[in-house]
NUKE-584694 format. One record per residue (C-alpha): x, y, z. Coordinates in nm, 3 decimals, always signed. Example, Ala and Ser with C-alpha at 12.3 -4.5 7.8 and 13.67 -1.06 7.14 Angstrom:
! residues 2
+---------+---------+---------+
:      px :      py :      pz :
+---------+---------+---------+
:  +1.230 :  -0.450 :  +0.780 :
:  +1.367 :  -0.106 :  +0.714 :
+---------+---------+---------+
//
This chain:
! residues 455
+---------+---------+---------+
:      px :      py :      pz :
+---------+---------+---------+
:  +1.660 :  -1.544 :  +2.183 :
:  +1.781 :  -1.534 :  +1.813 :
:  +1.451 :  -1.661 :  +1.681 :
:  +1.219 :  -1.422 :  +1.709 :
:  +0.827 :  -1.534 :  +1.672 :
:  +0.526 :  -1.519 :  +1.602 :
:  +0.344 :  -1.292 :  +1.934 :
:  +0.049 :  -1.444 :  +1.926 :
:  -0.147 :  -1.769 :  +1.940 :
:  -0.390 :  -1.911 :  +1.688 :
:  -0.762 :  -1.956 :  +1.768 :
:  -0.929 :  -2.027 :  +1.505 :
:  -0.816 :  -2.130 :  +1.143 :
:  -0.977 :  -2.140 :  +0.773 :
:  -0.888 :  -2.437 :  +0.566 :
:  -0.673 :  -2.425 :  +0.258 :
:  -0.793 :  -2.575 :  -0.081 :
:  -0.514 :  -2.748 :  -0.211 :
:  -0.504 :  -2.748 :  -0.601 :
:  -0.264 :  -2.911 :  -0.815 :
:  -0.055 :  -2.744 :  -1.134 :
:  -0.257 :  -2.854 :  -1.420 :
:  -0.591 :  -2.708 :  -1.195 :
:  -0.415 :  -2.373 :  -1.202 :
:  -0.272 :  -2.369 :  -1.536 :
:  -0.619 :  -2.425 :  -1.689 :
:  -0.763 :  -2.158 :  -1.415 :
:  -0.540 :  -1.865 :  -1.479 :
:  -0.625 :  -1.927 :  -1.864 :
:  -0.966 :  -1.889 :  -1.823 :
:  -0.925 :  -1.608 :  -1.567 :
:  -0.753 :  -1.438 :  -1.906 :
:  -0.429 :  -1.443 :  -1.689 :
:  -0.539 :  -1.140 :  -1.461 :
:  -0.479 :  -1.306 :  -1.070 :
:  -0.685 :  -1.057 :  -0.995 :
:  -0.964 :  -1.217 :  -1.172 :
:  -0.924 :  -1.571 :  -0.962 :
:  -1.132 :  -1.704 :  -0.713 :
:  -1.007 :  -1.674 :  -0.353 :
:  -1.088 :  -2.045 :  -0.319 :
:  -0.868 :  -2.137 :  -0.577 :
:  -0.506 :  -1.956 :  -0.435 :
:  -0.330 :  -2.175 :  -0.172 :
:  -0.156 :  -1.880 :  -0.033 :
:  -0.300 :  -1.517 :  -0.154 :
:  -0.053 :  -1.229 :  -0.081 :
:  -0.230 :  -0.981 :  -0.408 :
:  -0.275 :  -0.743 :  -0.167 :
:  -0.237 :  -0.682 :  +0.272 :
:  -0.512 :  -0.469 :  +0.203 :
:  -0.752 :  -0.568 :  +0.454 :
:  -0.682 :  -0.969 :  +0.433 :
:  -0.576 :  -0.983 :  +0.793 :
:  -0.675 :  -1.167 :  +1.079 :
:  -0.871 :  -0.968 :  +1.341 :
:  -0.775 :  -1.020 :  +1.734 :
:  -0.984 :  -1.147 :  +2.024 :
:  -1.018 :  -0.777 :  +2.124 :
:  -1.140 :  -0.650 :  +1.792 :
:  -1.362 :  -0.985 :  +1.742 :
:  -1.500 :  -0.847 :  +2.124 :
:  -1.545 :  -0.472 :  +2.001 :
:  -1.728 :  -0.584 :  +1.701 :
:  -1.980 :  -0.641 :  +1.983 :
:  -1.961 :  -0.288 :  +2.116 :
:  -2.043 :  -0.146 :  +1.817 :
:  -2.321 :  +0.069 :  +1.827 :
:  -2.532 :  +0.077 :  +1.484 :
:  -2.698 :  +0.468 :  +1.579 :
:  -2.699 :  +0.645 :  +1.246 :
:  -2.584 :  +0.949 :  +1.402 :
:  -2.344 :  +1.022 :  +1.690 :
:  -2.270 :  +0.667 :  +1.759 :
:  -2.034 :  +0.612 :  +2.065 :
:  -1.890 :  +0.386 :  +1.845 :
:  -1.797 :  +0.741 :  +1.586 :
:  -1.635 :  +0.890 :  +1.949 :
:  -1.390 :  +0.547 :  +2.001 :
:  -1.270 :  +0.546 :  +1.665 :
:  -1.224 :  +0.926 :  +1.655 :
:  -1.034 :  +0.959 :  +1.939 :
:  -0.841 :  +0.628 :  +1.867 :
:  -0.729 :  +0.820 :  +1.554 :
:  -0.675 :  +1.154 :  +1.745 :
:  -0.455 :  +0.993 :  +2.020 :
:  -0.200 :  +0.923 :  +1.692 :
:  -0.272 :  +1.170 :  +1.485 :
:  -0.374 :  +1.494 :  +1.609 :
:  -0.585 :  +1.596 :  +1.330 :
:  -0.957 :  +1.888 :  +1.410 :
:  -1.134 :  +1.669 :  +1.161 :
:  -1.183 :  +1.269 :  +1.105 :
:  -1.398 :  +1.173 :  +0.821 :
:  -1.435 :  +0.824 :  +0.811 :
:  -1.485 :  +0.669 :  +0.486 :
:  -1.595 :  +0.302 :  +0.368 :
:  -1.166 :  +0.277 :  +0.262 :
:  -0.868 :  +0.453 :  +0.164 :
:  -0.964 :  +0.556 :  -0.181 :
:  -1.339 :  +0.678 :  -0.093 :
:  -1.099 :  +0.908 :  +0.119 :
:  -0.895 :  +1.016 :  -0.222 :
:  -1.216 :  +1.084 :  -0.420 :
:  -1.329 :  +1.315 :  -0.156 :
:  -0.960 :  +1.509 :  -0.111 :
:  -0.922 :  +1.521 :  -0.517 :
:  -1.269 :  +1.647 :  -0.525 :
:  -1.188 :  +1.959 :  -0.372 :
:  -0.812 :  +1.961 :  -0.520 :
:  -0.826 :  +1.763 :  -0.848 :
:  -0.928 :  +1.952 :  -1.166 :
:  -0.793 :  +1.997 :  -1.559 :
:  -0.423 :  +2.165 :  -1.550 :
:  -0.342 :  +2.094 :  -1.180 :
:  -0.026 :  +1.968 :  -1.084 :
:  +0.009 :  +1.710 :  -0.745 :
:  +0.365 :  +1.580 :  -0.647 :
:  +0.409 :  +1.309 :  -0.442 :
:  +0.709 :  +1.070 :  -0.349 :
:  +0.527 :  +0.755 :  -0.530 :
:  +0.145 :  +0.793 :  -0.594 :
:  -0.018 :  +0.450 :  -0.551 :
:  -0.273 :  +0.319 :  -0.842 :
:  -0.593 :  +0.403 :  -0.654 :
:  -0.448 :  +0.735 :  -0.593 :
:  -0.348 :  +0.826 :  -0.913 :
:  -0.702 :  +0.709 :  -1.078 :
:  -0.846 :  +0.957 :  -0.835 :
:  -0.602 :  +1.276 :  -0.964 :
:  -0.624 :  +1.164 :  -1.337 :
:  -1.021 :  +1.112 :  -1.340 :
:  -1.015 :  +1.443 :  -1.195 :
:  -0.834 :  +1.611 :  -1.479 :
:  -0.478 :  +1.650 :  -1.291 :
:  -0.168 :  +1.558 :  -1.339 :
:  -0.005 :  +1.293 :  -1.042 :
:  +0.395 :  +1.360 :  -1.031 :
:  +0.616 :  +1.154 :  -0.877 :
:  +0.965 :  +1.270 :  -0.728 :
:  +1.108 :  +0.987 :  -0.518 :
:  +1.469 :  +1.028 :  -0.481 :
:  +1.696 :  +0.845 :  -0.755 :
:  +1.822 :  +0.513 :  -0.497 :
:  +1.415 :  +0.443 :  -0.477 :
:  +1.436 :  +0.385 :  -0.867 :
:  +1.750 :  +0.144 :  -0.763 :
:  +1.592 :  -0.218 :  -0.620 :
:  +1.979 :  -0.334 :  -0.500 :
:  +2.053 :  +0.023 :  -0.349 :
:  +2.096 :  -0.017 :  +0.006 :
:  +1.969 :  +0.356 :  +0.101 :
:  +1.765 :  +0.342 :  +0.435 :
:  +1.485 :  +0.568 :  +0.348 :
:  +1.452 :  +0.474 :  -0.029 :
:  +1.085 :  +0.639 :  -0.012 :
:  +1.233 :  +0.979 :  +0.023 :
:  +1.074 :  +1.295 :  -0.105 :
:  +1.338 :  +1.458 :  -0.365 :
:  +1.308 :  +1.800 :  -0.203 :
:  +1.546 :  +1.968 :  -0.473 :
:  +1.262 :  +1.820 :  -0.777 :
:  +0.983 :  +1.953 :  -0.556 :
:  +1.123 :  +2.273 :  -0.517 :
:  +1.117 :  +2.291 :  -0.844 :
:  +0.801 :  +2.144 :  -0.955 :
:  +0.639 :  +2.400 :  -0.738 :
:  +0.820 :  +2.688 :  -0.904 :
:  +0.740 :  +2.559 :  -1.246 :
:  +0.386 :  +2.502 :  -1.198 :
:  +0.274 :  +2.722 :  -0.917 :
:  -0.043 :  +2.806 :  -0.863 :
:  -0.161 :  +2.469 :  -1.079 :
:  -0.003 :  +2.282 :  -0.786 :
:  -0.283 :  +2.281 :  -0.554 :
:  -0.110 :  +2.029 :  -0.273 :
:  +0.163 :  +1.840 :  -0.183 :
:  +0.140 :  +1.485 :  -0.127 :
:  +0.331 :  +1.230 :  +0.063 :
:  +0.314 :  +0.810 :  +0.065 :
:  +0.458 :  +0.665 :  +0.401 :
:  +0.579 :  +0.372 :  +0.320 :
:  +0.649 :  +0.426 :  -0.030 :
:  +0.373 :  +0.117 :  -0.170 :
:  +0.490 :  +0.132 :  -0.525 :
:  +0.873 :  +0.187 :  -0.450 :
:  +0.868 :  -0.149 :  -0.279 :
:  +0.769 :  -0.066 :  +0.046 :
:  +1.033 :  +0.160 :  +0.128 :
:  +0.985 :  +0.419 :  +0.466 :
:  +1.036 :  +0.782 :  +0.468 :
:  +1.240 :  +0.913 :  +0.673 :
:  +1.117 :  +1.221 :  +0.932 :
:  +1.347 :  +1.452 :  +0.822 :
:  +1.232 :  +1.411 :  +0.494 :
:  +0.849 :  +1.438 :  +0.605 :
:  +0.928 :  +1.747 :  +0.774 :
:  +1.183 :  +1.894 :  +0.477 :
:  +0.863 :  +1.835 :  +0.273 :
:  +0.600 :  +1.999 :  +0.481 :
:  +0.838 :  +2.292 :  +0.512 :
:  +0.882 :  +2.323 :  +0.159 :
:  +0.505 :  +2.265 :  +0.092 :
:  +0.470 :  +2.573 :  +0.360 :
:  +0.713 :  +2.816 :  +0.208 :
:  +0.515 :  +2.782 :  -0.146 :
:  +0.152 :  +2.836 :  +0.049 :
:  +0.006 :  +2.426 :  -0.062 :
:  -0.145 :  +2.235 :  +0.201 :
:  +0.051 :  +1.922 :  +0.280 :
:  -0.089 :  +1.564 :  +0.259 :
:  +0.002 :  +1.198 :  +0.384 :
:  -0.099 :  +0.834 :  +0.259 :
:  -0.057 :  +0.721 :  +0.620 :
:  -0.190 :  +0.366 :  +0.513 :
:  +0.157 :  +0.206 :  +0.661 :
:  +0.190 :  +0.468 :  +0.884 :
:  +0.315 :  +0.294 :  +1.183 :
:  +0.533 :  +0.033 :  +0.943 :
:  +0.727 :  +0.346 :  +0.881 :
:  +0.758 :  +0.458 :  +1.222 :
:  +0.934 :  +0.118 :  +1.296 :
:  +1.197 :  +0.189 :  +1.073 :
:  +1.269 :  +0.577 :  +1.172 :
:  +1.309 :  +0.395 :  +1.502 :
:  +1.547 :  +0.168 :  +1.382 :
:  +1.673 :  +0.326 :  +1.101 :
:  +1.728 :  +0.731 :  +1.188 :
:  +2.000 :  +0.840 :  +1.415 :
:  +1.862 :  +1.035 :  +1.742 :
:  +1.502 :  +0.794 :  +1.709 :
:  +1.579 :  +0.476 :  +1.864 :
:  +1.515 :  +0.562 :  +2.207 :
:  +1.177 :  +0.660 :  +2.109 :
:  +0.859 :  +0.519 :  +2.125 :
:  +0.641 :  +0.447 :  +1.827 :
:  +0.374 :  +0.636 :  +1.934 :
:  +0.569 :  +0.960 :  +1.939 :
:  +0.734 :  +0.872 :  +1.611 :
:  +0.398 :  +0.852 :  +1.474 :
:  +0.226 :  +1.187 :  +1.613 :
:  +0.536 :  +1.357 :  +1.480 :
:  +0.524 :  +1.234 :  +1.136 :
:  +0.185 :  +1.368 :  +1.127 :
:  +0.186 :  +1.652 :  +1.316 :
:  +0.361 :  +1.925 :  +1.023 :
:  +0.063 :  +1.789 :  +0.763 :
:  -0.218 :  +1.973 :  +0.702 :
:  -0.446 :  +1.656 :  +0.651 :
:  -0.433 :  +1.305 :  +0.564 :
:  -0.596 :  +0.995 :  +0.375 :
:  -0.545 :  +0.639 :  +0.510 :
:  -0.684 :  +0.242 :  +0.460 :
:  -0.747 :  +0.132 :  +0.743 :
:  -0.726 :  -0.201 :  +0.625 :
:  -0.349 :  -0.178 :  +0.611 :
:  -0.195 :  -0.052 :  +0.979 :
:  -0.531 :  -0.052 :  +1.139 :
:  -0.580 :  -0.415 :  +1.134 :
:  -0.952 :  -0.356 :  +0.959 :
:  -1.091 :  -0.568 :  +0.736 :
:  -1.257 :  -0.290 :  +0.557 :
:  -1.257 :  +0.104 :  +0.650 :
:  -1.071 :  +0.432 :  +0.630 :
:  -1.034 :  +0.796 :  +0.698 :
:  -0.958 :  +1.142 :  +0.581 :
:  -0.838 :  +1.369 :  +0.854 :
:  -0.805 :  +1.744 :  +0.799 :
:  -0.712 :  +2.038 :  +0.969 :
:  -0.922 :  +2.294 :  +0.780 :
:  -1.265 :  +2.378 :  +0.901 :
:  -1.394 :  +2.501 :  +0.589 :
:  -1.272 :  +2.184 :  +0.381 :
:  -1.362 :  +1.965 :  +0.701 :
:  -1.744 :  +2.099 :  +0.584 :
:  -1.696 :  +2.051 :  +0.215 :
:  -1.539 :  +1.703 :  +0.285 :
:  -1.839 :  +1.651 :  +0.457 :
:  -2.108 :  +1.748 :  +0.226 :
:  -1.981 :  +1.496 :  -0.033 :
:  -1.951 :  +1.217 :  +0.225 :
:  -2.337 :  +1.287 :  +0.268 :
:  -2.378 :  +1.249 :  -0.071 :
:  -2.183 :  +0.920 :  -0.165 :
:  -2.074 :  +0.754 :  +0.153 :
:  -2.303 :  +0.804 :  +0.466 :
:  -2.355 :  +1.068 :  +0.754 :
:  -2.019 :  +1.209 :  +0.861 :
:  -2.038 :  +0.984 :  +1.222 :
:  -2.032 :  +0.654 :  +1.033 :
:  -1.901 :  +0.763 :  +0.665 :
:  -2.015 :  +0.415 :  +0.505 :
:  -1.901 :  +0.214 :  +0.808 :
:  -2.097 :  +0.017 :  +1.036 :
:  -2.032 :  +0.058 :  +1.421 :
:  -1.890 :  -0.226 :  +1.474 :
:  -1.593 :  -0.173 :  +1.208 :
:  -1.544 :  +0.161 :  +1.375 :
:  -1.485 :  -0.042 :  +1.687 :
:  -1.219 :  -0.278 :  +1.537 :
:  -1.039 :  +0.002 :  +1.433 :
:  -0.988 :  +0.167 :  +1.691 :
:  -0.871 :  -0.140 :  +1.889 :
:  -0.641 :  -0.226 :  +1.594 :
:  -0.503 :  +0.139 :  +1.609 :
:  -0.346 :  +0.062 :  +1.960 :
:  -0.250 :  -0.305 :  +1.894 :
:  -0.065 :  -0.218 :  +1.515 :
:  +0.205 :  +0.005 :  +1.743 :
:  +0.295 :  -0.272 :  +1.949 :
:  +0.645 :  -0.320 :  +1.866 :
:  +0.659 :  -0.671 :  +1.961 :
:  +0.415 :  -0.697 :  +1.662 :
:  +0.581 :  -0.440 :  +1.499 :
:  +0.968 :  -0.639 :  +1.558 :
:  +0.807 :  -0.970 :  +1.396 :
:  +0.629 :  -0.847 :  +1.095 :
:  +0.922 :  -0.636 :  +0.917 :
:  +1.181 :  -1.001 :  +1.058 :
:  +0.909 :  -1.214 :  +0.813 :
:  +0.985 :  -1.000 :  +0.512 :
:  +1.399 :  -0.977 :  +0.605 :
:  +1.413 :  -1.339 :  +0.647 :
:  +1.239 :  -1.403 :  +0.289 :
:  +1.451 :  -1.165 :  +0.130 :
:  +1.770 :  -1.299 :  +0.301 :
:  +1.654 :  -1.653 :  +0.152 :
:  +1.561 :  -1.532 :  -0.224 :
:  +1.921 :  -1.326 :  -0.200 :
:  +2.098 :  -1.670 :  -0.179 :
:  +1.894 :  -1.859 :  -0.464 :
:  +1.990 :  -1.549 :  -0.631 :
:  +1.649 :  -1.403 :  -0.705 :
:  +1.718 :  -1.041 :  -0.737 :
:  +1.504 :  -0.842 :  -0.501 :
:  +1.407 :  -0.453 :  -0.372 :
:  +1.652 :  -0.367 :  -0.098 :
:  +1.626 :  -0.326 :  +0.211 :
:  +1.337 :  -0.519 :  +0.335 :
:  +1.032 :  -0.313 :  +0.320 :
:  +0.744 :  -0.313 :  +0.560 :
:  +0.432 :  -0.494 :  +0.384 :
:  +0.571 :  -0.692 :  +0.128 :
:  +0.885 :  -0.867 :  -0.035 :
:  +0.916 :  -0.689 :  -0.403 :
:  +1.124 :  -0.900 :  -0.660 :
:  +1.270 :  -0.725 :  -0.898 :
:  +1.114 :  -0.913 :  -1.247 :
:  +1.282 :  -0.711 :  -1.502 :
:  +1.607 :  -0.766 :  -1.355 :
:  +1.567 :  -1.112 :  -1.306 :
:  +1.375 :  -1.200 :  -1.643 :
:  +1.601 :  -0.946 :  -1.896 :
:  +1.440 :  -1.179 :  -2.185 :
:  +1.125 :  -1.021 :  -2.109 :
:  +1.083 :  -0.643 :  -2.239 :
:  +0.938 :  -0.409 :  -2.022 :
:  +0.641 :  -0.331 :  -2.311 :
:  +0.606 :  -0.759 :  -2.297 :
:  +0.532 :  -0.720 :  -1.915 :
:  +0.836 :  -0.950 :  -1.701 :
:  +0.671 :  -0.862 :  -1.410 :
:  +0.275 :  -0.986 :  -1.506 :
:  +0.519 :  -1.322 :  -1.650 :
:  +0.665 :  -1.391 :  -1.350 :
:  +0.321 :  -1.324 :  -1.140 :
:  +0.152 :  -1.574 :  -1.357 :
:  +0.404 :  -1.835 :  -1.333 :
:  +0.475 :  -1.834 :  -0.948 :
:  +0.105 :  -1.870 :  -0.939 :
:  +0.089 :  -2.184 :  -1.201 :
:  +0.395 :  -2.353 :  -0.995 :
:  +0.280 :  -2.299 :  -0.630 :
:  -0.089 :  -2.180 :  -0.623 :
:  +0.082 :  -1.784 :  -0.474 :
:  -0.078 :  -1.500 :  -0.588 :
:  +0.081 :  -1.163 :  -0.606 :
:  +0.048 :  -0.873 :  -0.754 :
:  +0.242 :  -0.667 :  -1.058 :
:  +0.367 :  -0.352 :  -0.944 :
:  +0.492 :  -0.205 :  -1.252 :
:  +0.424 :  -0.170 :  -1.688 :
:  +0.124 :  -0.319 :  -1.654 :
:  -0.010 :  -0.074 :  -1.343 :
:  +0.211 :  +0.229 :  -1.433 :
:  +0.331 :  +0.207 :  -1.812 :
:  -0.020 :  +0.363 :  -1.957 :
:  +0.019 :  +0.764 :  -1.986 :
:  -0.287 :  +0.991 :  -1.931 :
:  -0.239 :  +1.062 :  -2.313 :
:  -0.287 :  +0.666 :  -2.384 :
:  +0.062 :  +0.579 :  -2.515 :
:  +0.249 :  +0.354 :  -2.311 :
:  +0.597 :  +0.350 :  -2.186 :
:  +0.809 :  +0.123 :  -1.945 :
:  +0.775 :  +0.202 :  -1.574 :
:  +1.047 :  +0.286 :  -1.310 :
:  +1.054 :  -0.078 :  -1.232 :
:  +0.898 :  -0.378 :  -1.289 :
:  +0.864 :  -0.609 :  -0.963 :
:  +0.663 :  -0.823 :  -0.838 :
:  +0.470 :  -0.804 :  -0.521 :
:  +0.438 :  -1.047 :  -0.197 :
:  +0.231 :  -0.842 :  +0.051 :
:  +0.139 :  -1.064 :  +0.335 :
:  -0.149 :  -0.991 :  +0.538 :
:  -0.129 :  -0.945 :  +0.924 :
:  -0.115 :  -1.241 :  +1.176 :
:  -0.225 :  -1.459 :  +0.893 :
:  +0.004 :  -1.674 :  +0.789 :
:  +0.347 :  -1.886 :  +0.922 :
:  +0.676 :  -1.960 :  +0.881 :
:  +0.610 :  -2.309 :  +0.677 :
:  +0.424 :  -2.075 :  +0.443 :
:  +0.718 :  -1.851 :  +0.353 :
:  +0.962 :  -2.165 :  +0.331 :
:  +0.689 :  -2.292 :  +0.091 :
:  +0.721 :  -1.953 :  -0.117 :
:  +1.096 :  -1.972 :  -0.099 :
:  +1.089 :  -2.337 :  -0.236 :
:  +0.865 :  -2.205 :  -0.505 :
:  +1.129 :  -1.928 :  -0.622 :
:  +1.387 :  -2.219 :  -0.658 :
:  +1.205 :  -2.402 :  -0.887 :
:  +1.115 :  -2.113 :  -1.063 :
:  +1.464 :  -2.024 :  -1.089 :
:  +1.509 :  -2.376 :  -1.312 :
:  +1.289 :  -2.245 :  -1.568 :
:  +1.311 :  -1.854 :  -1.566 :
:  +1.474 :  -1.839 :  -1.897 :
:  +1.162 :  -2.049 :  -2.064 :
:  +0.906 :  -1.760 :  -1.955 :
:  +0.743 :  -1.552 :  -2.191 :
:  +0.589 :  -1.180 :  -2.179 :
:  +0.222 :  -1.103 :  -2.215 :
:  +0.050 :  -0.853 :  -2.431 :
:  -0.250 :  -0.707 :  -2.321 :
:  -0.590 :  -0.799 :  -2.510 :
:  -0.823 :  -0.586 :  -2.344 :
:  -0.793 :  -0.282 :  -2.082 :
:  -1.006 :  +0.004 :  -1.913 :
:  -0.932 :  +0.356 :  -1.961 :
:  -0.794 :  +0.361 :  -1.561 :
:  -0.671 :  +0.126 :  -1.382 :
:  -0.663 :  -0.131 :  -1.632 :
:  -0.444 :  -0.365 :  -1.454 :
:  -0.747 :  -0.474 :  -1.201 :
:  -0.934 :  -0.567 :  -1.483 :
:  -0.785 :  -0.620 :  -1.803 :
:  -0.711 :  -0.929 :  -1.989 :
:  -0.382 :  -1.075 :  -2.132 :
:  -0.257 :  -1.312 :  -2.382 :
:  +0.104 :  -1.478 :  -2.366 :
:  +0.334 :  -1.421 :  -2.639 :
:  +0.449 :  -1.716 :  -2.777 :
+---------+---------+---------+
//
C-alpha cells in the first residue's frame, strides 16, 4: 500500500487544552516571548524538543515493573548494559541521568583553557559543556549542510579536508574528535558511514580519541540504509554496530532513539578513563550501576533500544517528516532539504529576509506560529548560536526553525493542522517583526533569556 501508517495502536490518550489566539498572545507576552518559558498546559501541540516527550510502549510500561531499585548491581544495570552492548560494542557503559550529564563527565576529562574539539555540528548542550570548560567547540560540517535547499544526501558530513587541518593547526590542544549522528543543529541531517569511518581514521592517524553524539543513532542508520550505495540490503542493526564500532567512546540521550522519557549514557573503550568517568559519576550523579537512574528507567531503555530499530517504526517516522515537508514545499515555505530524521527545520531567514539575522527571523517566526496555532518549536539558530565565547555576537550558519516531533505521539490530523497553520502564516509573513534580546545568561541564553519585539 501507498499509505504507509502509523504501526501501532493507541491505548491510552492525554487530553489537549484547547486555547484560543488572544489566550496565547497575552501568554507568550508574559512568558517574555521565550516558548521555552510556557506552560506545557498551555501548547496545543508541543514539538520544542523530541527530547524525551515520547510515548512509552506496553513493553516498556511492563519493564518499568521489572525494574529492580538495588543501589548496586541491579539486574536492572545488567539489561540495560547489555541492551546497549548488543548495538554498540563499547568495554564501558556509564549511565547517566541524560545526554548532557554524559558531556560534563567526557569534557571533564577533555575540556580545559586552550583546547581545541572539532565536531561536524556541536549541539547547544554540548557546546555549554566545552566552553564552561575553557575550550574551544569547532564546527566543520561540509559546505551543502550550510545550504537548507541543497539536496546532498548526507548533509551532516564531517569536512575531512577542514579536520585535517584543524588537527595540524592546533595539535596537541586538540584533545578529541567529535562526531553528531544526525547532525541536530544542521537540520537533522545523517552522516554518512564512510564519512564516520574517514573521520575515525583521520582522528587515528593524528593519535585523538574519537567520539559520537549517538542520540539519533539509529535515525541515521535508516538513512545509510536507504541512502548509501552497497547498505540497503542491510539490516539496521549492523548499520548501527558499524557506525560505532571505529569510535573510541560515545555520549547519547536516551530520550531521543531510546524511547526514554529521561536517561542516558557514556560508553568508553578506555579502562583508565572508564575509572575516571566513574569517580565523577560518584560524585555528581549516583553509583556507576544506576548513574542517577532509577531501575525501572534502566528497564525502559533497554526495551526501547530493541523496539527504536524496528524499521517498520523506523519507515513511518522519517515518511511523517517527508510528507510535512512535501506539503510546506507547495505553500512555498522554504525548508532544510532533504527530510531529516527528528524534525522538519524551516528555513526563517530565508523565508522572513525582512528580518536581520542580529533581529532574530527565526525566534519571530517561532513566536508567531505559536500565537496563530498554539505549536511550539524551537529556534535553532542567532539566538542559540550567534553569542561568541568572547561575548560579541554574530549571525549563525542559519536561522531555522525547529518542529521535532516526539515518538508515537502524535497523528496525521496533527501535522495537517501544522500545515494549515504555515498557510495562514504565509498571509502575514511580511507583517512580522524581529526581537531583541532584553536579558540573557552567560551560556545558553536561549533556554532562558527574555525578548522584546521590535516595533
Amino acid at each position: 500500500m501507498k499509505t504507509i501508517i502509523e504501526p501501532f495502536r493507541i491505548k491510552s490518550v492525554e487530553p489537549i487544552r484547547m486555547t484560543t489566539r488572544p489566550e496565547r498572545e497575552a501568554l507568550i507576552r508574559d512568558c517574555h516571548y521565550n516558548l521555552f518559558a510556557l506552560d506545557a498546559d498551555d501548547v496545543l501541540i508541543d514539538l520544542l524538543t523530541d527530547s524525551g516527550t515520547g510515548a512509552m510502549s506496553s513493553e516498556q510500561w511492563a519493564a518499568i515493573m521489572r525494574g529492580d531499585e538495588s543501589y548496586a548491581g541491579s539486574p536492572s544495570f545488567h539489561r540495560f548494559r547489555d541492551a546497549v552492548t548488543a548495538l554498540m560494542p563499547f568495554r564501558h557503559i556509564i549511565p547517566t541521568h541524560q545526554g548532557r550529564a554524559a558531556e560534563a563527565i567526557l569534557f571533564s576529562m577533555f575540556g580545559g583553557k586552550g583546547r581545541v574539539i572539532p565536531s561536524n555540528t556541536h549541539f547547544d548542550t554540548t557546546r555549554g559543556n566545552i566552553e564552561a570548560s575553557g575550550a574551544q567547540a569547532v564546527d566543520l560540517v561540509i559546505d551543502e549542510g550550510k545550504d537548507p535547499a541543497s539536496e546532498h544526501p548526507f548533509k551532516g558530513n564531517m569536512n575531512i579536508d577542514k579536520l585535517e587541518a584543524c588537527l595540524n593547526e592546533h595539535g596537541d590542544a586538540v584533545p578529541c574528535v567529535m562526531l553528531t549522528i544526525t547532525n541536530n543543529a544542521g537540520g537533522g541531517q545523517p552522516v554518512s558511514l564512510e564519512n564516520i569511518q574517514a573521520v575515525a581514521r583521520t582522528a587515528r592517524a593524528h593519535g585523538k580519541p574519537f567520539f559520537i553524539d549517538g542520540c539519533r543513532f539509529a535515525e541515521n542508520a535508516w538513512f545509510i540504509k536507504c541512502r548509501e550505495p552497497g547498505q540497503q540490503d542491510r539490516s539496521i542493526p549492523d548499520i548501527v554496530r558499524d557506525c560505532f564500532a571505529p569510535a573510541d567512546g560515545m555520549t547519547m540521550s536516551a530520550k531521543k532513539d531510546a524511547f526514554g522519557n529521561i536517561g542516558g549514557w557514556l560508553a568508553l573503550n578506555d579502562d583508565t578513563l572508564a575509572d575516571t568517568a566513574r569517580a565523577h559519576l560518584i560524585r555528581t550523579e549516583g553509583f556507576p550501576t544506576y548513574g542517577g537512574l532509577a531501575g525501572r528507567d534502566l528497564d525502559a531503555l533497554a526495551q526501547g533500544l530493541s523496539e527504536i530499530v524496528d524499521e517498520d517504526y523506523l519507515r513511518y517516522r522519517i515518511r511523517t517528516n517527508e510528507y510535512i515537508i512535501e506539503r510546506l514545499d507547495a505553500l512555498g515555505v522554504p525548508v532544510v532539504k532533504p527530510a531529516g530524521g527528528h524534525a522538519v527545520f524551516v528555513d526563517a531567514r530565508s523565508w522572513l529576509s525582512h528580518i536581520p539575522p542580529t533581529e532574530y527571523p527565526g525566534q519571530a517566526l517561532a513566536v508567531a506560529l505559536y500565537e496563530i496555532a498554539g505549536v511550539r518549536s524551537c529556534e535553532i539558530g542567532t539566538v542559540m548560536f550567534g553569542r561568541q565565547p568572547d561575548g560579541s555576537e554574530q549571525p549563525a550558519a542559519m536561522d531555522l526553525v525547529r518542529l521535532a516531533f516526539p515518538r508515537r505521539t502524535y497523528t496525521q490530523s496533527h501535522a495537517d493542522y501544522i500545515i494549515e497553520a504555515f498557510g495562514e502564516l504565509a498571509e502575514m509573513r511580511d507583517s512580522l517583526t524581529g526581537y531583541r534580546i532584553a536579558w540573557e545568561p552567560k551560556l545558553m541564553r536561549h533556554f532562558t533569556c527574555r525578548f522584546e519585539p521590535l516595533s
